[in-house]
N, C-alpha and C positions, 0 to 999 in steps of 0.2 A: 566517486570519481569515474568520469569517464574511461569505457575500453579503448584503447588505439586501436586504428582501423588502418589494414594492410589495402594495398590498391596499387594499380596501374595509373602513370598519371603521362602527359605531356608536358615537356619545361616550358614548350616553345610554340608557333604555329607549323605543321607540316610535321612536327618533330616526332621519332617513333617513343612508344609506351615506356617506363621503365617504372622499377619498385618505389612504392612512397609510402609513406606512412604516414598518418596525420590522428590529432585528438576532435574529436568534435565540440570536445564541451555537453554540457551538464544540459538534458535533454530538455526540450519544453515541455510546458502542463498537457499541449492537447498534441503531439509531437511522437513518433511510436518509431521504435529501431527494428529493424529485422534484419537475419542475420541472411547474405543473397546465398540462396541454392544456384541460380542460372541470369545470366541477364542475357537478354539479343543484342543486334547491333543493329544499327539505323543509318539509313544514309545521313539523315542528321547528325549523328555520331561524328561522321566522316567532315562534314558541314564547319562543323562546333570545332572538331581537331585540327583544324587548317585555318578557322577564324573566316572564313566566307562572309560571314552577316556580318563582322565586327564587334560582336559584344562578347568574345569568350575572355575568360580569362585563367591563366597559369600560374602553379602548375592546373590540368586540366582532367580531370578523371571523370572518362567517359559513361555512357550505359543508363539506359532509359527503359528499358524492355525488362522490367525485374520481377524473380519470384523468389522467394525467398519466407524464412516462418518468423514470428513474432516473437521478440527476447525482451523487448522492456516497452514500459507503456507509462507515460506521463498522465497525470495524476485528473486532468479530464478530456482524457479520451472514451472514446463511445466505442461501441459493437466490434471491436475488436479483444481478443485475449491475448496471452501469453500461448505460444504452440502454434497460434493460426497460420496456415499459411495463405499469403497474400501477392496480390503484383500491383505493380507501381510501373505508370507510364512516364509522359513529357511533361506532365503537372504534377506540379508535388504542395504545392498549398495555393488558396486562393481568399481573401481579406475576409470574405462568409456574410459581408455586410452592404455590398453597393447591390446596384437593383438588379444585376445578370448573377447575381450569386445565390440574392434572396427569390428569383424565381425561378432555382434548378439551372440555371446557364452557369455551373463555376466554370468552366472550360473556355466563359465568353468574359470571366473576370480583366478588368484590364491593370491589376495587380497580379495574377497568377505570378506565382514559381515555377520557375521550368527545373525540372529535377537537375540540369547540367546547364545551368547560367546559373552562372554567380554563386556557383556550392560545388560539393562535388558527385558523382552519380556510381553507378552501381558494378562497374569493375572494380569491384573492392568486396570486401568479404561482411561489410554492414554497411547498411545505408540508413537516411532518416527520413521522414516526410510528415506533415499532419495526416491526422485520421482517416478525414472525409475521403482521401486519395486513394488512400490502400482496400484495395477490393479484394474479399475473402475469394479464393477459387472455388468451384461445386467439383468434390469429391473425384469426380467421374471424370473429370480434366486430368489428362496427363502432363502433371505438373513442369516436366523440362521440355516440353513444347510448346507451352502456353505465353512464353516471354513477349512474344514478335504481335502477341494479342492487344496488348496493353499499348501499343501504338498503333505498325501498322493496319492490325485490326480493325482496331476502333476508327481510325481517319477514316476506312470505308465501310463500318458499320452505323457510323453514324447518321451519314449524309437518306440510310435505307429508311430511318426514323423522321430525321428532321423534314425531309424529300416528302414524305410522304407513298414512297411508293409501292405499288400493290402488288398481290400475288400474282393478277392477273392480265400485268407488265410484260410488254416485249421490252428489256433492258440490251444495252450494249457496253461493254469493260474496252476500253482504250487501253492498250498494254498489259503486258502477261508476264508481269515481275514482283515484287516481292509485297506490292499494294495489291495489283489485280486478279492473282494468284488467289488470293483473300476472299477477293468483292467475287468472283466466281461463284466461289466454295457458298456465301454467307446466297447471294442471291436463288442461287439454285435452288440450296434448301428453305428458300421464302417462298419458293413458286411459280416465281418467274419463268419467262420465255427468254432464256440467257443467250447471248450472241458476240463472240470475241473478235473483237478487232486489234489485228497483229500484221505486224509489217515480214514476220517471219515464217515461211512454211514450214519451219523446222519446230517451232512450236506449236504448231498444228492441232497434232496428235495429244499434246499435254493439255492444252487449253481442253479438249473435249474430255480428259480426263480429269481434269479439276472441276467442272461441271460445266462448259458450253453446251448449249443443243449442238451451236454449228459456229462458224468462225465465218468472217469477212477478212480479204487483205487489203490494209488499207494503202497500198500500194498499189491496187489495181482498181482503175478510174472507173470500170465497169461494174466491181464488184460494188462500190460506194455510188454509181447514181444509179443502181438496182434497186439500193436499200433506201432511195427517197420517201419520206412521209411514212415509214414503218416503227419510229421505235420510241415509245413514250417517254424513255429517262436514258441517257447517254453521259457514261460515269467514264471521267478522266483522270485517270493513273499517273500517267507520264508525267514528266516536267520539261519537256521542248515543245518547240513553237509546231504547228499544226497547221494544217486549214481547214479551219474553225468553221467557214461559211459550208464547207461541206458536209459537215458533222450538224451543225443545222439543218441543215436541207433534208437529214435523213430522221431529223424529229417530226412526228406527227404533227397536227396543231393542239396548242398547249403543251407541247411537251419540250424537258426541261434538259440543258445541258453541263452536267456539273463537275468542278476539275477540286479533287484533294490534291492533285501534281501542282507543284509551285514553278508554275511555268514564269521565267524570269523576265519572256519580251510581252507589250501587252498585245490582247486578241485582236486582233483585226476583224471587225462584223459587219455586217451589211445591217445598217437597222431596219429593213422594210420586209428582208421575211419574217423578222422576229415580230414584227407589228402586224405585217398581216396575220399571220401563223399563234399569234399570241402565244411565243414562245419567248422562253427564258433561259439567263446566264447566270450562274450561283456558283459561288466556293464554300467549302466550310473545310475547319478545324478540328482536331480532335474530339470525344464526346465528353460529357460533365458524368461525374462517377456513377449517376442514377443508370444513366446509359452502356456506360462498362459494367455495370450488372447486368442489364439486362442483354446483352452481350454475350456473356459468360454463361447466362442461362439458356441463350440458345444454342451454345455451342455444343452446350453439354447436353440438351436435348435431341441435337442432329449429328453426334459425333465428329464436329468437327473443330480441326487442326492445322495450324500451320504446316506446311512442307520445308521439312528444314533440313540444314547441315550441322553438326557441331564440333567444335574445339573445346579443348581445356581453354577455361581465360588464361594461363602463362603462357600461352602461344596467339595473345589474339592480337598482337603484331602482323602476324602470319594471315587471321582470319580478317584484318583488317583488308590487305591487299588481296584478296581473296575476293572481298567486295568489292571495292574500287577496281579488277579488273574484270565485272559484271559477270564472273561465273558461278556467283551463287546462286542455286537452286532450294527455295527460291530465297530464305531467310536463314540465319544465320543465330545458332547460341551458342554462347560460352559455357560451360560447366564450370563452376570455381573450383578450382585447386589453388586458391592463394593461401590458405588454413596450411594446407601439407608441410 
């Protein structure tokens, strides 16, 4: 028989956290429970609790950013044990059988699971997911930092693999928030010639301490057609409308300009510098687990961490509004105390 599982849920959309409890039911064959030490919070989170996109459903238990150790294991699961500890992002299983699955794209599955559609997520003191998802942590990871990995992370770790891009890159990070904060940290220690664009001089200072060489404001029309035909890859954080044609302009030829921000209005481009310039527009999605390995392995190679805040999850009501009014610096985890 299954354990009941304590959690945080939403009855409603907008509506704040309260205690819920629920059974899951009798585990799958290839399906593995871990019991969460920490989850982060995601603007998604926020997205999913208010019903934005229209697919959520209540009640609604948030949390996507999970680490947590291994307590039961269905009867064919692979490289996972009992004890491991593990994190779990925005996918939590994917079919393993159509042709983005079977050549390492499950992230590009168009059955994936989202860990918080259509189930419930990881403010709660156990969560579930298949195998293939749950990525073991390397040791030397400081395990209640590492939650904000398994998304934020990865949405800008990914784009540095798939992109192709080099060590020997002059790159540019569009915003200095709880994604760009990240693509800094990860690009620096790639090698890169890092370069932050920030509308704020007050993060100035921090951007260069997360790993900029130097900053651009992109508020200042001078400082943006200085940086014309200078920068090979130009990675987009944000999620508001821009001027795109500009952020072009300052791509070399052949060079790429890519948005993990889900910007809601579409781009307005000029097609003739991209044609002349034979330059490009690309988005991508989080990475497929191969990827969140390799991920984790370079983090734990270059010591690096998200910049977080945390709360107990019985207060993340409180961390909730905490993010929704943009004072988090830069990510946010919970500690569970819903056990206590």
């Amino acid at each position: 028989m299954s354990t009941p599982i304590r959690a945080l849920a939403a009855l409603g959309a907008k509506q704040a956290l309260q205690s819920f409890e629920y059974t899951p039911g009798p585990l799958g064959d290839e399906q593995v429970e871990i019991a969460v030490e920490s989850c982060g919070i995601c603007h998604s989170d926020l997205s999913m609790l208010d019903n934005d996109w229209g697919i959520s459903n209540y009640p609604f238990v948030p949390g996507h950013e999970i680490v947590g150790k291994v307590v039961e294991l269905g009867p064919h699961t692979k490289r996972l044990k009992v004890g491991d500890r593990v994190g779990l992002g925005w996918n939590s299983g994917s079919c393993g059988a159509c042709a983005q699955c079977l050549s390492g794209n499950q992230n590009l599955c168009p059955s994936a699971e989202g860990t918080i559609v259509g189930r419930h997520g990881g403010f709660a003191t156990r969560v579930r997911a298949h195998w293939t998802w749950l990525n073991p942590l390397p040791e030397t990871l400081d395990a209640s930092k590492a939650g904000p990995l398994f998304c934020g992370g990865i949405t800008v770790f990914n784009p540095i693999i798939q992109c192709g891009v080099l060590p020997t890159d002059r790159v540019g990070v569009i915003g200095i928030g709880g994604l760009g904060h990240l693509a800094l940290k990860f690009l620096r220690s790639w090698g890169c010639e890092v370069v932050a664009f920030t509308s704020s001089e007050a993060k100035r200072e921090e951007a260069l301490q997360l790993g900029a060489h130097r900053t651009l404001n992109s508020r200042d029309k001078g400082d943006l057609k200085n940086a014309a035909s200078s920068f090979d890859f130009i990675l987009n954080t944000t999620n508001v409308a821009l001027d795109w044609n500009t952020y072009i302009a300052a791509l070399k030829p052949k060079g790429r300009l890519h948005t993990v921000g889900a910007v809601l209005q579409p781009l307005d481009l000029a097609a003739f510098p991209m044609i002349s310039g034979q330059k490009s527009v690309s988005g991508s999605p989080l990475g497929s687990p191969a990827t969140v390995d390799t991920m984790l392995e370079f983090c734990a190679r270059h010591s690096i961490a998200p910049t977080i805040e945390t709360f107990p999850m019985s207060r993340a009501n409180e961390a909730l509004d905490h993010l929704r009014s943009g004072k988090a610096r830069y990510r946010i985890v919970l500690e569970n105390d819903l056990a206590d």
